[in-house]
N, C-alpha and C positions, 0 to 999 in steps of 0.2 A: 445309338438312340438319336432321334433326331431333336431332341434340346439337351446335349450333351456332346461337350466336345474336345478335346485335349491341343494342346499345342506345347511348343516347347521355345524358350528362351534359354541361349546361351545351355545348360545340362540341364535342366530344371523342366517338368513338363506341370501345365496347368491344364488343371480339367476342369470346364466349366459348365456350370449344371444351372439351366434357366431356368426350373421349375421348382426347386428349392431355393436357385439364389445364391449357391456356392459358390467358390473361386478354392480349391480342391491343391494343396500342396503336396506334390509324390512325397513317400515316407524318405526319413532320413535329411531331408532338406531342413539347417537351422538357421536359415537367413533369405530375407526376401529384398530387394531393393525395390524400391519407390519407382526409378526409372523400368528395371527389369518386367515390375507389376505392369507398367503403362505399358510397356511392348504389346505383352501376352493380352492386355485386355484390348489393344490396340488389333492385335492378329486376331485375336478370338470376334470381335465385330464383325470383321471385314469378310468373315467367313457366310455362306448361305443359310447357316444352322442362325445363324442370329438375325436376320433381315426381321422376323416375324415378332420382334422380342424390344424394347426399351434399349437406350442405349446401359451399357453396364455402369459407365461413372462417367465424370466428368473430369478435366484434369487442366490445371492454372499451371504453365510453365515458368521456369525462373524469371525474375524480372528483375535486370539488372538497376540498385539504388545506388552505388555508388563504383568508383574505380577499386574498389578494393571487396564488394557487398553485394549482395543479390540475395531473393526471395529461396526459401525453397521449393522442389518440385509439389507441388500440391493435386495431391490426386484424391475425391471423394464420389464413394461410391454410394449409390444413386437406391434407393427403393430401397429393401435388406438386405444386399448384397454384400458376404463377408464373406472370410478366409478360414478356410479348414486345414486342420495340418493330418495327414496319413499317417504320422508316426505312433508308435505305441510311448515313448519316452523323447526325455531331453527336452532342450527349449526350441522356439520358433519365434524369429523376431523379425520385425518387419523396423527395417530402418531406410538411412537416408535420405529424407524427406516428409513431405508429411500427408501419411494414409487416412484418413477418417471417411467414417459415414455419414451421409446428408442426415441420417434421423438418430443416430446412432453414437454422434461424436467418435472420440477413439476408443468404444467396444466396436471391434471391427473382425472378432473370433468366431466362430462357432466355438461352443465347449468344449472342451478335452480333457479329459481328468489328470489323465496321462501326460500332456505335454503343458508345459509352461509357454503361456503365451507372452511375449513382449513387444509393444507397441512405442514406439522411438520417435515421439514427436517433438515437435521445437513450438513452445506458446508463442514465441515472440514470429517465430519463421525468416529470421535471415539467417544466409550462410555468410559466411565472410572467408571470402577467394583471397586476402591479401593481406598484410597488417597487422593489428589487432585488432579492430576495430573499440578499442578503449576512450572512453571520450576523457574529454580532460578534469571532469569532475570526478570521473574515476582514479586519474591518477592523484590527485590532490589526498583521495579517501585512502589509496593505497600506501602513499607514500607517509600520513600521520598517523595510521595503524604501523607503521614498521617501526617511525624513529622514537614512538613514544615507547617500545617496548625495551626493555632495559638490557643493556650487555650484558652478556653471557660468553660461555665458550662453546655455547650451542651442543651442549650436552643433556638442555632442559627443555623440556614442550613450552614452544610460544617463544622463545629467545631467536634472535636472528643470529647469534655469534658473536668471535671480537669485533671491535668496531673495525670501518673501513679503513683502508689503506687513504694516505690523502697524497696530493701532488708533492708536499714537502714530504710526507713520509719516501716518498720512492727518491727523494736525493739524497735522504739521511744516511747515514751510515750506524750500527748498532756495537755495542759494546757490552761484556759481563763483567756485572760487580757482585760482588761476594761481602754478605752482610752477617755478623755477627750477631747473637740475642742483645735489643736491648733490656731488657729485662726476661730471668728465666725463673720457673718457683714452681716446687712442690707442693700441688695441693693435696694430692693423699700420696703415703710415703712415709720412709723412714730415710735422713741421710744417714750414712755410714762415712764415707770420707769423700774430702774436695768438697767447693763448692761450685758454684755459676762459671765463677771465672775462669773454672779449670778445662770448658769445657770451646774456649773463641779456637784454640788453635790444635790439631792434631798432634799431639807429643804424646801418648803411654802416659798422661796422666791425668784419672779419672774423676767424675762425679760418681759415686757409687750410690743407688738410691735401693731401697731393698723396699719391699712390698710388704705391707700392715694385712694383719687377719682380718680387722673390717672393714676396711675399705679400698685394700688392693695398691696401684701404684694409677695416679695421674699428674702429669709435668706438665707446665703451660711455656710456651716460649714465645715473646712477643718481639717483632722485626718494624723496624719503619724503613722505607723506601727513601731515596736523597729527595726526589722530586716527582712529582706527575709525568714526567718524561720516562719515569723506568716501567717498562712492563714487567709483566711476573716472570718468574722464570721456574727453580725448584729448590724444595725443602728437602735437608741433605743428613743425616745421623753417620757417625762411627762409633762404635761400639759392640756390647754385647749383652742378649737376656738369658741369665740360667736360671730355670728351673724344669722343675718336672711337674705333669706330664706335658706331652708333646703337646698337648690339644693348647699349650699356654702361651700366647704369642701377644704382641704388642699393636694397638693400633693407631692408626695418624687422624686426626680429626684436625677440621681447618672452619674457623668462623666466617661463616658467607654473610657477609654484608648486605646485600640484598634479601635474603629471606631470614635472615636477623634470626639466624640461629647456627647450630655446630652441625657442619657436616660430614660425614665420610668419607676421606677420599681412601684408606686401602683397609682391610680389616686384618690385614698380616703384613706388616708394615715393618716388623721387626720381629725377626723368626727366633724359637729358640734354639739358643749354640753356646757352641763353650768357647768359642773362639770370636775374634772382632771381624764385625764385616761393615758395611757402607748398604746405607738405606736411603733411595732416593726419589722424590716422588712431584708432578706438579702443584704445582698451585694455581689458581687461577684470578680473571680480574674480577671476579664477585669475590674473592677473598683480601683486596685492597680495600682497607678502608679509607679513599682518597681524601674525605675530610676531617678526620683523626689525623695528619699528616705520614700518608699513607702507612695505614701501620696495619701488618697482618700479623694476626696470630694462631700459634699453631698448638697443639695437645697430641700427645702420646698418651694413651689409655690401653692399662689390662683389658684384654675380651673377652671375657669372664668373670663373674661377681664371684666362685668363689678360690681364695686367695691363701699364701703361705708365707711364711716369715722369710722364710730360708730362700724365697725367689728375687736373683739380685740382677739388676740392673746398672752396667757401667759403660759409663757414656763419653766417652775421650772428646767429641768435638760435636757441634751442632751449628747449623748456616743456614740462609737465605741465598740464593743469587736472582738478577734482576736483570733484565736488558736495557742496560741505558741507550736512551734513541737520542744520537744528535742532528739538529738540524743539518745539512751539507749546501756548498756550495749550488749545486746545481750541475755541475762538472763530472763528467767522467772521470775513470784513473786514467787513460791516454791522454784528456785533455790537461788534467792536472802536471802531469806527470811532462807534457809538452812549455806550459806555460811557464813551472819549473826549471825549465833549460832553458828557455827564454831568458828570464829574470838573472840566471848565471853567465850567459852570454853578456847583458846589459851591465852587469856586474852592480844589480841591485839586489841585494842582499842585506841581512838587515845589520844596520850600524854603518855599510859604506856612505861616502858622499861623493855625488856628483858635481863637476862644473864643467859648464858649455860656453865655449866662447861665441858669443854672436855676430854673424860674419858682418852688419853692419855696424854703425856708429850714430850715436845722437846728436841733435844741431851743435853741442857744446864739441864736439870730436872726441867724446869721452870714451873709453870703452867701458862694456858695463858687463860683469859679471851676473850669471844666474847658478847659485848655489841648490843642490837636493841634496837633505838628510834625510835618512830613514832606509827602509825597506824600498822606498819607490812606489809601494803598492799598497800600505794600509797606515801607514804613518809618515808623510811625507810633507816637507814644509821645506819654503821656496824665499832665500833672501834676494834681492837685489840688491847688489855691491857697487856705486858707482866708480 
């Protein structure tokens, strides 16, 4: 027909129909590009079939703003010229730059019931080639949205994690300490033998707490940390639960500091068995309470309301461990380990003393000692003898 005409771009064939004002997508096609469009409507002018006809669109190419920033391809088509897609399903989306119509904004479809049209524009219209193009009032906003959000161990929506690593933490060196309950207590419960104290060190002998018909069995054990330097580590059990039935198991609950209530961290935290086994679980730094002098506390709870006399809990030992971080030198183990040989060579060592005799002499012809005690290196002090 002669106001109808097809071409092709790259696989893609556009048929253009001047007297509806189409730009005709072959079926099955789900993506159009901005550039791709400007070829076809580019080829489709240049053709005889269009001489007689308006130009199809108009098109503003990138305009470079910056070394790293440019405009996008801006193509708008002209009268009511829009895009139809051939398919009977799926979507159709026109991206890469930005397509609209002089009277039409970006409705730039013919209808289809059948396919989902998507139209991929940019309000603003830069692209950015390089960078991020973040201005610095951005990073100012990003970066007081981050540190005002509180640590976590990034298990919780909206937490960023532990806190960061810092220049001194990468020369420190880490260490585990193992903490016994400061304080340990039965709030629902029956004791049967042993108390708290039976329970600092692993030896065969028990806290035996047996479970009440009204209100089951709950133990509170409260830890404090040495210092703000310890991170958390893991909440530790030996022992064993009997009863029947199976469905009757024990769970670990840990007071979170930040949401200021008890949370769950295992709901089978201690199985039932007739035999002793090791229960070990972490903890985390919302469950430091750093200004209590870091004191975490932990619960073991029935999971299950309802309860037996005859289900007995015996508990040999109960712990804390902790990462104590210490500050370090700065030093590697090679350089350490060098500087070390050093010091033995020098024969500064700690409690030796040095004397140097000095090759000249003073106006009097006196000769004058210089005495080092100490290590040489962190405790050293300098007589002059004359």
């Amino acid at each position: 027909m002669a106001d109808m005409l097809t071409v092709t771009v790259g696989t893609t064939d556009y048929t253009f129909d001047w007297i509806a004002q189409h730009i005709h997508i072959e079926a099955g096609v789900t993506v159009v590009t901005a550039a791709d469009l400007k070829q076809a409507i580019h080829d489709a002018q240049d053709d005889v079939v269009a001489m007689p006809f308006p130009p199809i669109a108009t098109f503003y190419n990138p305009v470079t703003l910056t070394g790293s920033s440019s405009t996008f391809l801006n193509v708008v088509l002209n009268d009511q010229w829009r895009i139809e897609s051939f398919s009977v399903s799926g979507t159709l989306t026109v991206g890469g730059g930005n397509v609209v119509n002089v009277n039409n904004g970006i409705d730039i479809f013919v209808p289809n019931v059948l396919v989902s049209m998507v139209n991929n524009t940019s309000a603003a219209g830069v692209l950015v080639t390089g960078g991020s193009a973040v201005t610095a009032q951005d990073k100012l906003d990003i970066a007081a949205t981050t540190w005002n959000t509180k640590t976590s161990s990034h298990e919780t929506v909206g937490t960023f994690g532990e806190e960061l690593a810092t220049k001194s933490d990468l020369s420190a060196f880490a260490s585990t300490v193992y903490l016994t309950p400061a304080s340990a207590t039965v709030i629902f419960g029956t004791v049967v033998t042993g108390t708290s104290a039976n329970i600092d060190i692993r030896d065969n002998v028990y806290w035996q707490v047996d479970e009440t018909v009204a209100d089951g069995l709950t133990m509170e054990f409260t830890f404090n940390l040495a210092s703000a330097d310890e991170r958390a580590g893991v909440f530790t059990t030996f022992g064993r639960y009997t009863g029947a039935p199976n469905s009757h198991y024990l769970e670990l609950w840990a007071w979170n500091v930040e949401s200021v209530s008890w949370e769950l961290l295992h709901d089978r935290f201690i199985d039932n068995t007739n035999s002793d086994s090791e229960s070990t679980h972490t903890y985390y730094e919302r469950h430091i309470d750093r200004a209590l002098s870091n004191k975490v506390i932990m619960r073991i709870v029935h999971n299950v309301t309802t309860y037996s006399a005859n289900h007995e809990f015996h508990l040999d030992s109960a712990s804390l461990s902790a990462i104590d971080v210490t500050a370090g030198n700065g030093l590697t183990a090679a350089q350490t380990t060098q500087l070390l040989e050093i010091w033995r060579i020098l024969g500064l060592e700690v409690g030796n003393s040095i004397t140097i005799l000095p090759t000249g002499v003073d106006d009097a012809n006196a000769t004058i000692d210089i005495n080092f005690s100490g290590d040489g290196i962190s405790s050293t002090t300098m007589d002059r003898q004359p």
